[in-house]
N, C-alpha and C positions, 0 to 999 in steps of 0.2 A: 262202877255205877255211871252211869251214862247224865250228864247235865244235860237241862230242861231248857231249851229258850224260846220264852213267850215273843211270837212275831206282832201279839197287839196288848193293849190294857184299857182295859176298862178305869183306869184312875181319872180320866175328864166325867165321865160319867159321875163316878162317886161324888166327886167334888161339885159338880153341877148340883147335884140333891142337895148335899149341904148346905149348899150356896142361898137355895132357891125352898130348903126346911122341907123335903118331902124325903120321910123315914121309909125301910121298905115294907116295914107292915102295911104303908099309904099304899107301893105300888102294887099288894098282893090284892089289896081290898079296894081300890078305888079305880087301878088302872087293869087290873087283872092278869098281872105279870106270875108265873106261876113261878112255884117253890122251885122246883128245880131249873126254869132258867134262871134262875136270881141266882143258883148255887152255880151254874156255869156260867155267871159273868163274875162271882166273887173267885170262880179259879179262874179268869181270865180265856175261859174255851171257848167256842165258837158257839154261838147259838144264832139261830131264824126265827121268824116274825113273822105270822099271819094271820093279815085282821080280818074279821069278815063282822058280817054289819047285820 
């Protein structure tokens, strides 16, 4: 079985929310972060961002 190694982590991020009390139901419904990038930054994978106005 082949071992996995994460080149990034999203754990500054987690701890920033904490820090700062925004739950991620907040960022689904207020920032409009979708379900599934929230489930690829909880496994640590790569996601993109694009805002448009």
């Amino acid at each position: 079985m082949k071992e996995v190694i994460h080149l990034f982590t999203y754990a500054p991020l987690w701890q920033t929310l904490k820090d700062k009390g925004i739950s991620q139901y907040e960022l689904i419904k207020t920032y409009h972060i979708s379900t599934g990038t929230l489930d690829a930054l909880r496994k640590n994978k790569s996601v993109t961002m694009n805002y448009s106005t």
